[in-house]
N, C-alpha and C positions, 0 to 999 in steps of 0.2 A: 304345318305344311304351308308354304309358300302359295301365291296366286298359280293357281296352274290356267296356259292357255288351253284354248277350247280343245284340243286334241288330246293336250292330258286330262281334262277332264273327263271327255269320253272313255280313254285310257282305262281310269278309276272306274270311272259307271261300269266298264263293262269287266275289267278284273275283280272287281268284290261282285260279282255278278247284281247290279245294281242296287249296293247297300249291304247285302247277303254279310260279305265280308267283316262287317264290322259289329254283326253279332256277339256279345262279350264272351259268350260261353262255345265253344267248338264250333267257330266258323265254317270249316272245311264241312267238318255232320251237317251242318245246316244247309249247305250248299248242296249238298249231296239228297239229303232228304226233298230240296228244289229239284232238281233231276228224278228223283221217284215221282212226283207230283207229275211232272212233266211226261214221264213214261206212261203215266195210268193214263193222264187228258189226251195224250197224243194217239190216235185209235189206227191210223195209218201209220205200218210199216216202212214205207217209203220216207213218206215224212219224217218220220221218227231218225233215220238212218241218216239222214242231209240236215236236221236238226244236230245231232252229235257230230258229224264231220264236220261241219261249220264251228260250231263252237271249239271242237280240238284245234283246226286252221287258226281261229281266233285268238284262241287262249297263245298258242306259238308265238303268234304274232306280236300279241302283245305284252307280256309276262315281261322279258325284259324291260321294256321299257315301263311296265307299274314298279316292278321291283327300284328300278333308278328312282322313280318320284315317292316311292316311300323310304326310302334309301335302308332299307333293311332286306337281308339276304333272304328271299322265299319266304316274306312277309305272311305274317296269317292271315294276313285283308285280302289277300289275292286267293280265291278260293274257285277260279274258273275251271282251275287243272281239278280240285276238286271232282266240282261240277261235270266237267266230261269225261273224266276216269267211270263216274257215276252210268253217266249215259251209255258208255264203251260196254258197262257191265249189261245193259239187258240188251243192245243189240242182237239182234235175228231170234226173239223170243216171242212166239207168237201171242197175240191180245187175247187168247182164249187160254193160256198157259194158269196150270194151277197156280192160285194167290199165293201159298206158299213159298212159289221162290221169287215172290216183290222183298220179302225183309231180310230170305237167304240172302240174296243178291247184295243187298245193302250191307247186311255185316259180314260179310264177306268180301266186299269189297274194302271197307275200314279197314278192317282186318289185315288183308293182303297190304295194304297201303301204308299200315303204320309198321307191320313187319319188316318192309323192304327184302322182299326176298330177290336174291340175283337175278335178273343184271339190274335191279332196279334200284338197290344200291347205289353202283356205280353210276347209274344214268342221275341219280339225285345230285352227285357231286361235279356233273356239268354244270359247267355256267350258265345264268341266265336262264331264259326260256325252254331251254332246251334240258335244266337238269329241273326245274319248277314243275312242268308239265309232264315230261318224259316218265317221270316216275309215277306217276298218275295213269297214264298213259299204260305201264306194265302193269300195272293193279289190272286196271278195268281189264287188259287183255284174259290175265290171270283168272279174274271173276267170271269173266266172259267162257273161258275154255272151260273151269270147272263146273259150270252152270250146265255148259252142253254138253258135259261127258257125263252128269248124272242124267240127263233125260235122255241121251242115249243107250246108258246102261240101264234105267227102270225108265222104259218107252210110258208105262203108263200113268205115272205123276205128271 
């Protein structure tokens, strides 16, 4: 890689979610397993909620242009979309929720993720930012909606 100026460099830092990315062995799990960490430490709901908006906003934002500076299509160093597909999945699960669904959550969303179930397919083969993140994006929704339709169905787990 090239000298990158200070804004790609930031770019990098914050697409491999600071290093994360260049993990040798399943960057994206590793990424993602950073998002569980961050679910458990984060004890406020609120917080938790503008923590993951932020990062999806982010990842959008900048996913094209990491993918440019590594010049490979939906690079596996870029592991942001990972990371907030991850966070998308425990959204509105409350801090006192059985520990059982911190690792449901997680391989389920893998899961969902490497499946590519419609439309997230198609949304993968957007360009750019938009097919890198987007499909991450459906995972975590996907994780998210089955997460809360088993705690609506057994209210008591």
């Amino acid at each position: 890689m090239k000298k990158l100026s200070k804004k790609d460099t930031i770019v990098v830092l914050i697409s491999t979610l600071f290093g994360v990315g260049y993990t040798p062995l399943c960057p994206g799990t590793a990424s993602c397993v950073v998002a569980v960490a961050l679910f458990i430490l984060i004890k406020s709901r609120i917080v938790f909620f503008f923590v993951t908006l932020a990062s999806t906003i982010i990842a959008f934002l900048i996913c094209t242009r990491a993918e440019k500076i590594f010049a490979e299509k939906d690079s596996k160093k870029i592991v942001i979309d990972d990371f907030s597909g991850m966070l998308i999945t425990y959204l509105f699960l409350p801090k006192d929720i059985n520990i059982l669904f911190i690792p449901a959550g997680f391989f389920l969303f893998r899961m969902l993720d490497m499946l590519k179930i419609p439309p997230a397919d198609k949304i993968e083969s957007l360009p750019g930012a938009k097919g890198i993140v987007g499909d991450d994006v459906a995972a975590g929704i996907y994780s998210l909606l089955v997460i809360q339709a088993v705690r609506f169905i057994f209210p008591i787990v």
